[in-house]
C-alpha positions in Angstrom: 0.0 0.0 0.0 1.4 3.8 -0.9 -0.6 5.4 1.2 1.0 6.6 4.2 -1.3 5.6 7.5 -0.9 3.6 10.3 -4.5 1.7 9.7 -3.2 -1.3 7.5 -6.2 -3.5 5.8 -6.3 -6.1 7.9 -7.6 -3.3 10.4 -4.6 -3.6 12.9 -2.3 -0.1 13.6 1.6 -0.6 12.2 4.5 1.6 12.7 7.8 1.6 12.8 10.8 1.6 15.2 14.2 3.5 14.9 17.0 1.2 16.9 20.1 3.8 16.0 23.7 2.7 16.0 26.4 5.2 14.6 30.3 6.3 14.3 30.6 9.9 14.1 34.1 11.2 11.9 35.7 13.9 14.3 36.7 16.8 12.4 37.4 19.3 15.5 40.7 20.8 15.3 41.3 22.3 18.6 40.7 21.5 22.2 39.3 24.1 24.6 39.3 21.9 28.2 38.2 24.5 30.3 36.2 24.5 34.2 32.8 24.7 34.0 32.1 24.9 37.8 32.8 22.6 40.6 31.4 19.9 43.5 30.4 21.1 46.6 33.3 19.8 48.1 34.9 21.5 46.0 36.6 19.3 43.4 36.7 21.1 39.8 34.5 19.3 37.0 35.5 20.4 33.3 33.9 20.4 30.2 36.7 17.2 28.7 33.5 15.5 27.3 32.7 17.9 25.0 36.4 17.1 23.5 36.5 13.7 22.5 40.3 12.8 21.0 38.8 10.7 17.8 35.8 9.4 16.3 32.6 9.4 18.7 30.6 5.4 19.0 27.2 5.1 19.4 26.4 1.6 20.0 22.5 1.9 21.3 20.8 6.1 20.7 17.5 6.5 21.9 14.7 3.9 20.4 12.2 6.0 19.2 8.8 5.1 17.1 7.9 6.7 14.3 3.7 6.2 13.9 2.0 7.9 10.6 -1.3 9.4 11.5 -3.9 7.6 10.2 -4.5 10.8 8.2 -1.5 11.2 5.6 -2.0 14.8 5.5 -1.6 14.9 9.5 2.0 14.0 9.3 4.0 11.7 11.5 4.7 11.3 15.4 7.5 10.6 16.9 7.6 8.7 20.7 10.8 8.7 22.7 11.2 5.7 24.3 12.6 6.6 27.6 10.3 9.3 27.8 7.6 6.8 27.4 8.7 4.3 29.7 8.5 6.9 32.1 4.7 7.5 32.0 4.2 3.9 31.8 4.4 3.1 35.1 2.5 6.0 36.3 -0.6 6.5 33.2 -2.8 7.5 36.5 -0.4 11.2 37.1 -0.3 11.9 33.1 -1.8 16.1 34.2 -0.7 19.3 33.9 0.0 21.2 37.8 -2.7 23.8 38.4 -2.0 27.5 38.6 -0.7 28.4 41.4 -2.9 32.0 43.5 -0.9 34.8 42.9 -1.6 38.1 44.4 0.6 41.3 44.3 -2.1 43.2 46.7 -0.9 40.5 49.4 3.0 41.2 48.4 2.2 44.7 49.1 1.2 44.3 52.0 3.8 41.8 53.6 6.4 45.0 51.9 4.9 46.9 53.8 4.5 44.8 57.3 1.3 46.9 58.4 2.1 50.2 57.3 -0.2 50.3 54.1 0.3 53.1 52.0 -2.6 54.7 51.3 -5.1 53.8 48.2 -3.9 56.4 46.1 -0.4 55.2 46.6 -1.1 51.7 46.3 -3.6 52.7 42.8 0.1 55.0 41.8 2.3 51.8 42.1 0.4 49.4 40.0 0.1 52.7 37.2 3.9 53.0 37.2 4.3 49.4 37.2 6.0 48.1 33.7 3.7 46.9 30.8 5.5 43.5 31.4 4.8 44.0 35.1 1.0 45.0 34.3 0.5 42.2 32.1 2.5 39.4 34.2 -0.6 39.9 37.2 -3.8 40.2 34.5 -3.3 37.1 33.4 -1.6 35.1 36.5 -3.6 37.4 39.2 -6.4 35.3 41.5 -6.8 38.2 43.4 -10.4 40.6 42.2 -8.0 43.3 43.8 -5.2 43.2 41.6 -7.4 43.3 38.6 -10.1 45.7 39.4 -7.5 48.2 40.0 -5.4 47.1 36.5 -8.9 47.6 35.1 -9.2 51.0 35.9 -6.1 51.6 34.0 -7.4 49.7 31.0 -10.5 51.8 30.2 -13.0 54.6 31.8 -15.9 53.3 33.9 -19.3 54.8 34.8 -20.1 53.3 38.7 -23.5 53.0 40.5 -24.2 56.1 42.3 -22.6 54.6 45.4 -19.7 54.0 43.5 -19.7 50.1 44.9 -19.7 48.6 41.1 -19.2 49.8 37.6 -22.7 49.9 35.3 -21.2 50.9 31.8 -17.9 51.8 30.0 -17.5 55.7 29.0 -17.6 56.4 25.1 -15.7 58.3 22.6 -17.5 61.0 21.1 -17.9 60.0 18.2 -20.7 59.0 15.7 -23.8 57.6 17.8 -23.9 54.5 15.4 -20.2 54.1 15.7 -19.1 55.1 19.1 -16.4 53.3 20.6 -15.4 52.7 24.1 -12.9 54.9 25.9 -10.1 52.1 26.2 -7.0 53.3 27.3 -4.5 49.8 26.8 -6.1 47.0 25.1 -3.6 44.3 25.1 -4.2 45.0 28.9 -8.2 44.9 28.5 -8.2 41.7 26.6 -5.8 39.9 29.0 -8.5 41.3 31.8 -11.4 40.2 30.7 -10.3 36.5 29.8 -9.4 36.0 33.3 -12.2 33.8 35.4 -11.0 35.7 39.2 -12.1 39.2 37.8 -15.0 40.2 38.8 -18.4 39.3 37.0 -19.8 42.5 37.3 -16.6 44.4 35.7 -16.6 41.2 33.0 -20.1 42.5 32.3 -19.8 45.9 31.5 -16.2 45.0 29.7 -16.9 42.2 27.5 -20.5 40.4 28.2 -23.2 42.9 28.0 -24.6 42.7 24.6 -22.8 45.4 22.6 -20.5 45.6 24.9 -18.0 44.4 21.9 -19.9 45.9 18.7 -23.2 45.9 16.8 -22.7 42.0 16.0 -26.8 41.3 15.8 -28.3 38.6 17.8 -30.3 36.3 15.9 -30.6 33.3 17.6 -31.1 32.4 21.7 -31.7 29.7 23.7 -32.8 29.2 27.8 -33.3 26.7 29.6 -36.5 25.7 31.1 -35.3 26.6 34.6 -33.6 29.6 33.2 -29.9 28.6 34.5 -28.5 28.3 31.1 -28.9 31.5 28.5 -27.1 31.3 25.2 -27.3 33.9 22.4 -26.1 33.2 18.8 -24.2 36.1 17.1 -24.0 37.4 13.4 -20.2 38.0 12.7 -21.0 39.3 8.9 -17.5 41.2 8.2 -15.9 37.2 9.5 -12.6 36.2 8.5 -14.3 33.5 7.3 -16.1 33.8 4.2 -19.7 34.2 4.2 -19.7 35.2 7.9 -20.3 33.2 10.9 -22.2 32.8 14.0 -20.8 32.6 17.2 -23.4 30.6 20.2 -22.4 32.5 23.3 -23.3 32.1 27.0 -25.1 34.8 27.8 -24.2 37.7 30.1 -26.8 36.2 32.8 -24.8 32.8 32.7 -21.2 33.8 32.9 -18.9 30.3 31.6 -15.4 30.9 32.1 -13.9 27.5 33.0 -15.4 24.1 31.3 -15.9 23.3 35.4 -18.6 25.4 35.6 -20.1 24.4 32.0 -23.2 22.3 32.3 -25.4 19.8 30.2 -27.5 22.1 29.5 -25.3 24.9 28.1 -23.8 22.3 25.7 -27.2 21.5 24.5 -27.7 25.0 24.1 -25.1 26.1 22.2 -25.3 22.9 19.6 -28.7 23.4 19.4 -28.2 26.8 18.2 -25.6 25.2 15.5 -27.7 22.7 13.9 -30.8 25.0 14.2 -28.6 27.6 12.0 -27.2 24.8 9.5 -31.2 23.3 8.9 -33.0 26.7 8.7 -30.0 27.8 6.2 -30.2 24.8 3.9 -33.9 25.1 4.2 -33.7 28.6 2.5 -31.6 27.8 0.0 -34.0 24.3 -1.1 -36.6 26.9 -0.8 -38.7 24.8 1.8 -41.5 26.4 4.0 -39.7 28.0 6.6 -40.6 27.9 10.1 -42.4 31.1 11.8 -39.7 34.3 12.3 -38.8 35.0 16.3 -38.8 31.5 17.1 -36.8 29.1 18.5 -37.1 25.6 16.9 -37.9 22.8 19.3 -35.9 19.5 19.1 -38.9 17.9 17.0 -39.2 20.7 14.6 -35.6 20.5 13.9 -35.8 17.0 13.7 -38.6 17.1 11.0 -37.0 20.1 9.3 -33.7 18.1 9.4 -35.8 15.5 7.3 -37.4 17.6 4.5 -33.6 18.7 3.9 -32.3 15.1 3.3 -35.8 14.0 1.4 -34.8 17.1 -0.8 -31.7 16.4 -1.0 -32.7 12.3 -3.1 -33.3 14.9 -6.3 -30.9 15.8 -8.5 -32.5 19.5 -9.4 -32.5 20.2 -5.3 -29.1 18.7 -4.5 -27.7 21.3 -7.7 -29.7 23.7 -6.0 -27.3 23.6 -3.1 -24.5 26.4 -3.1 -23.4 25.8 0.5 -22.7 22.2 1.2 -20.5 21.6 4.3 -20.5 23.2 7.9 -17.4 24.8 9.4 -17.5 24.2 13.5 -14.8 25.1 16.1 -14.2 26.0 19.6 -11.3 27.8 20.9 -11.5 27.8 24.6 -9.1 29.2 27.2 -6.6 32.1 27.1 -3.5 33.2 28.0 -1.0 36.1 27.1 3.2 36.4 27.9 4.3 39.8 29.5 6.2 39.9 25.9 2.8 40.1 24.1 2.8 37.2 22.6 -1.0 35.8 22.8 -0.9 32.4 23.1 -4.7 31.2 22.3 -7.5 32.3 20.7 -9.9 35.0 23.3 -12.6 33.3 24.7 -14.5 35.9 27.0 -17.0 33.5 27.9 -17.6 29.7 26.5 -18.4 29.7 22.9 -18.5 28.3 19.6 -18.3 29.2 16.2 -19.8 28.1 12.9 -20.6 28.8 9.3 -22.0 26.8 6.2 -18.7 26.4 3.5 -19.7 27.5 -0.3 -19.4 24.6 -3.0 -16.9 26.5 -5.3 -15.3 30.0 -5.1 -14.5 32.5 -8.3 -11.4 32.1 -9.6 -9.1 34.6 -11.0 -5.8 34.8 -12.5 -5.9 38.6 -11.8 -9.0 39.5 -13.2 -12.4 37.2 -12.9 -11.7 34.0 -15.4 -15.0 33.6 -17.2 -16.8 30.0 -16.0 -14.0 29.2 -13.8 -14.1 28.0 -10.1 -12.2 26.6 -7.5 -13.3 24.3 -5.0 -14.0 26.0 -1.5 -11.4 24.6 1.1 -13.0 22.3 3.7 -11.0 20.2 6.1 -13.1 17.4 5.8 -12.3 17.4 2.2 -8.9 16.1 2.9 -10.9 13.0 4.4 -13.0 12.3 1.5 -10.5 12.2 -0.6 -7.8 10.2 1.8 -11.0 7.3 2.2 -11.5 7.6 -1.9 -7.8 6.2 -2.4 -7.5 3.8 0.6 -10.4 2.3 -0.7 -9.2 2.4 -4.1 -5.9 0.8 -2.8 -7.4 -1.8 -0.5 -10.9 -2.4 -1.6 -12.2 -1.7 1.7 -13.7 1.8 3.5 -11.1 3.5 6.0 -13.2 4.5 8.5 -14.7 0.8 9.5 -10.9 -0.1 9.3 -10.0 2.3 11.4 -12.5 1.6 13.9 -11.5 -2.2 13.5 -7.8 -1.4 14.5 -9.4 0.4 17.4 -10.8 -2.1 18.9 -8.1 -4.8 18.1 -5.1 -2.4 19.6 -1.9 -3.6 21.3 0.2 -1.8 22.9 2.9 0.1 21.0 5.5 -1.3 23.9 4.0 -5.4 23.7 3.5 -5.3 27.4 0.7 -8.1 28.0 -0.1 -7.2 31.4 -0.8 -3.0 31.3 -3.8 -1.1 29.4 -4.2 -1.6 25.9 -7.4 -0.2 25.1 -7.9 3.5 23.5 -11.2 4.0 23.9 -11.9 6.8 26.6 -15.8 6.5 26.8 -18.5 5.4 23.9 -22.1 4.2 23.3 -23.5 2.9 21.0 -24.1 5.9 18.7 -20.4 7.7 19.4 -16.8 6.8 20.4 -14.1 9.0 22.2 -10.8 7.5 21.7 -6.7 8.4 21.9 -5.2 8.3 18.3 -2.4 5.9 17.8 -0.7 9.1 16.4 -1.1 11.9 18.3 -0.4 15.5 17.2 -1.0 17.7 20.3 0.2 15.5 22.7 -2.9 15.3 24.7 -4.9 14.9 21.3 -8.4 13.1 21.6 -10.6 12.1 19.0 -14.8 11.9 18.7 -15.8 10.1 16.2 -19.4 8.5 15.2 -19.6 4.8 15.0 -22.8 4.6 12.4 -21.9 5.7 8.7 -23.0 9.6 9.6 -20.5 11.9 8.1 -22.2 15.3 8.8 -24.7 17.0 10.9 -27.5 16.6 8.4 -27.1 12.7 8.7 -27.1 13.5 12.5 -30.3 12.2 13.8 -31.6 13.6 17.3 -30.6 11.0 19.3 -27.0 10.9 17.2 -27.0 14.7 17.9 -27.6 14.5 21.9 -24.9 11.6 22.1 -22.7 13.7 20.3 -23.3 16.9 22.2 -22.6 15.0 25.5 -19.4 13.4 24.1 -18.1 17.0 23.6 -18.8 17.8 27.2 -17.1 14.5 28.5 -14.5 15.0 26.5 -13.5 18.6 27.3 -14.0 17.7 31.3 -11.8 15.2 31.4 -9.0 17.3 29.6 -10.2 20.4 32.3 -9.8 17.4 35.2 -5.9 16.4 33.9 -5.1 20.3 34.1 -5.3 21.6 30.1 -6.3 25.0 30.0 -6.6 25.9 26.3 -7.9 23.3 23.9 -8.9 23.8 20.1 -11.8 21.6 19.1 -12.6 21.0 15.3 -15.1 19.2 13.7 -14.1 17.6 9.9 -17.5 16.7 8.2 -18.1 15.0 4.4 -20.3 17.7 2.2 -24.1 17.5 1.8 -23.9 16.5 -0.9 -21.4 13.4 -0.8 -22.5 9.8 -1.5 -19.9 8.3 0.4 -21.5 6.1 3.0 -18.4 5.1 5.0 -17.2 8.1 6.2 -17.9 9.5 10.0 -18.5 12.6 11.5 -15.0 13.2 13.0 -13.7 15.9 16.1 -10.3 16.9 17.1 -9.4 18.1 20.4 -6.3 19.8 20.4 -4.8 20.6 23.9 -2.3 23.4 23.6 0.8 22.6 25.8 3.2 24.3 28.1 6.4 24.4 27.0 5.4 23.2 23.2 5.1 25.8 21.4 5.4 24.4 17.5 8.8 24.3 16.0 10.7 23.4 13.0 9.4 19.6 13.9 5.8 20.8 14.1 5.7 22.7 10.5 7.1 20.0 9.4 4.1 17.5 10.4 6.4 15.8 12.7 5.2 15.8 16.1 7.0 14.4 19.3 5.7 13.2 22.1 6.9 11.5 25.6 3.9 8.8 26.0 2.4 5.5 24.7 -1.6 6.5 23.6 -2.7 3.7 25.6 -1.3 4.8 29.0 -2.8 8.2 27.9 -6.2 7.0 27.4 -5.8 4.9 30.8 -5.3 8.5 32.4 -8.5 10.0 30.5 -10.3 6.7 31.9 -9.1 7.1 35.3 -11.2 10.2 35.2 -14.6 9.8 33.4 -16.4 8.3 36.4 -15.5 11.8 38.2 -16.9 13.2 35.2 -19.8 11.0 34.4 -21.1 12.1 38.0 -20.8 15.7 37.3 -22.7 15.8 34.2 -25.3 13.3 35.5 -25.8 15.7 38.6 
């Protein structure tokens, strides 16, 4: 087989195993033996390694594995060995440490040993602080103090008569239509507002409050029935994706900062609000009756809308009809920001997720507009499609029940008999949440449906609530093991694709400390320093923790 995956056609995983051995020629033509410190007890230690007198032996270098992704386009990962080994013998304490309470009010006042300078002072010291400084304790700070008073130095505040909490931000005179707020720093607003231990009320009147961040409209909104979970749904037209987006926000009255605090019932309601979009969209465009304006749809009127589409869909003349065939999905949670302004993740200002229907073809040009000519719109899950076409061309049989073969027929990558060797996190019978035998992030998890449903329009309801609560399971148990910014996609076959093997597919992509994507990275080559089978025994080790939450 060319292709390059590890899901071979008998439906087992392969890979392969570097085992290097080398002489190195030494060409080094002087000699600089020098101290580069000493013991203790004094005893000099010098740097006569460095300086070998001939050629240098390897007889045994690190073992390493080299796994392709089951997706050629993914690239290859590469697993140290010892580094493996390692977390082997401890899958339970795979985490990340949590962050630690910092507070420079408290360090102020142990400075100071009881003899506060006064609030003026105190306010004058965090204005003359560095930017670096400033920066360092909005984003680190657990202390409401620190970042109220950083606040005030971000923008201007109207307060409640008694002056006890802020009730708007001051505007620029300016155009009424086009007034903008009076902010003073906004790297040092943006940092603000995506931290969780500032408080709600200042997050409100910052970030939350509709139009607190522009004239985006609101055309979409969900509530519970008990009124604890409030989502809106957002019109980005000028998007940087094409054709705008939506965003599905919590709502200002149901403030979602950490994936702790997100519920059931605020999943629901912000998927609802994406397939709700996707079927009334599609529903326009096939020219179907249209539910009734200022309306939310209930889960049976999507469900029968969600019908009409596919029964459409059966006719040639309707499925031509079709200029937007495939959904764009993502969620960028968590945040974070270096006191060298670098932003490290995408803003999240409260728990949301975006989405957008992807156009069949887009105008080509060659400078000027080529008469007739298109070009395919770029969709991820494209790359699928066309991956399953030629493994199926190759082997005669469909990738995806393959894959899902070598899933459940794993071994472990080290042959132990007697540890884990399952990858499978959590599934029923509709959905499965798994480790990749190639991972790209390092903490990389997969969702992927089990039934031949390769979109949301071949998403039935009860396919759609197993999904939804897979998300939620998934994204708790990466917020249990300590991961603080994750990037979730979703990679979905067109409308309009026959192909009846390929699934519905997520990516959760944890972003790392002290990984920020090098050379190796651009180059699709991705290392990591544990087997995927003691990583999924960590993720298991948590999901009856998790299963409780969600349940209660």
């Amino acid at each position: 087989m060319d292709l390059r995956t590890c899901v071979a056609p008998s439906g087992r995983f392969f890979y392969g195993i570097h085992k290097p051995q080398f002489q190195v020629a030494n060409l080094r033509q002087t000699d600089r033996i020098a101290s580069i410190g000493s013991f203790r007890k004094g005893d000099a230690i010098e740097n006569r390694a460095n300086f070998p007198a001939g050629h240098v032996d390897e007889p045994g270098a690190e073992w390493i594995y080299e796994i392709p992704n089951a997706f050629p386009f993914r690239g290859t990962t590469y697993i140290l060995k010892s580094w493996a080994e390692e977390n082997t013998h401890r899958p339970s304490e795979i985490s990340l440490p949590q962050p630690q309470s910092l507070s420079f009010s408290g360090l102020i006042k142990e400075w100071f040993e009881g003899a506060l300078p006064s609030k003026d002072k105190i306010d004058k010291m965090y204005e003359n602080l560095p930017e670096p400084l400033q920066l360092a304790i909005a984003a680190n700070s657990t202390d409401p103090d620190d970042l109220k008073r950083l606040a005030q130095l971000s923008c201007d505040f109207i307060y409640s008569p008694d002056g006890s909490r802020p009730v708007g931000l001051v505007y620029d005179p300016n155009d009424r239509q086009d007034a903008k707020p009076s902010i003073k720093n906004r790297t040092l607003f943006d940092v603000l507002t995506n931290n969780f231990y500032l408080p709600d009320d200042f997050k409100e009147v910052m970030v939350l409050r509709p139009g607190a961040q522009g004239h985006s409209e609101i055309v979409g909104e969900w509530q519970s029935d008990d009124g604890d979970s409030h989502v809106y749904e957002y019109l980005r037209r000028n998007s940087y994706v094409p054709w705008g987006h939506y965003a599905a926000n919590m709502a200002d009255d149901a403030v979602r900062y950490r994936i702790s605090d997100l519920t059931d019932a605020d999943m629901t309601g912000m998927r609802h609000l994406y397939y709700q979009r996707t079927y009334i969209r599609l529903a326009q465009e096939l020219e179907l009756v249209l539910p009734p304006q200022r309306k939310m749809l209930s889960p049976a009127d999507m469900e029968s809308l969600r019908c009409k589409i596919n029964e459409a869909l059966n006719t040639d003349e309707k499925k031509s009809q079709l200029q937007f065939n495939a959904t764009l999905w993502g969620w960028n949670f968590g945040f974070d920001f270096s006191p060298s302004r670098y932003r490290l993740h995408a803003s999240h200002q409260q728990i949301h997720q975006q989405y957008a229907l992807i156009p069949r073809t887009v105008t080509a040009m060659n400078g000027d507009v080529i008469p007739g000519e298109k070009l395919s719109a770029y969709g991820c899950g494209d790359l699928i499609g066309s991956f399953g076409k030629q493994y199926r061309k190759q082997t005669g049989k469909g990738f995806f029940k393959t894959y899902i073969k070598a899933i459940r027929t794993n071994r472990r990558m080290d042959g132990r008999k007697n540890r884990e060797k399952s990858l499978v996190v959590y599934e029923d019978d509709r959905v499965m949440v798994f480790v990749p035998k190639a991972q790209t992030s390092q903490w990389e998890i997969q969702l992927m449906t089990l039934k031949p449903v390769g979109n949301i329009l071949e998403a039935d309801g009860d396919t759609r609530r197993a999904l939804d609560r897979a998300l939620l399971i998934t994204m708790k148990i990466l917020s249990v093991m300590g991961a603080k910014m994750v990037t979730a996609v979703e990679c979905s076959k067109r409308f309009d694709h026959n192909d009846n093997d390929q699934r519905l597919l997520y990516w959760f992509l944890p972003r790392m400390p002290g990984s920020p994507g090098a050379f190796s990275e651009q180059q699709l080559r991705w290392i990591n320093g544990h087997y995927p089978e003691d990583f999924a025994a960590a993720c298991r080790t948590h999901l009856p923790e998790v299963l409780k939450l969600i349940t209660h």
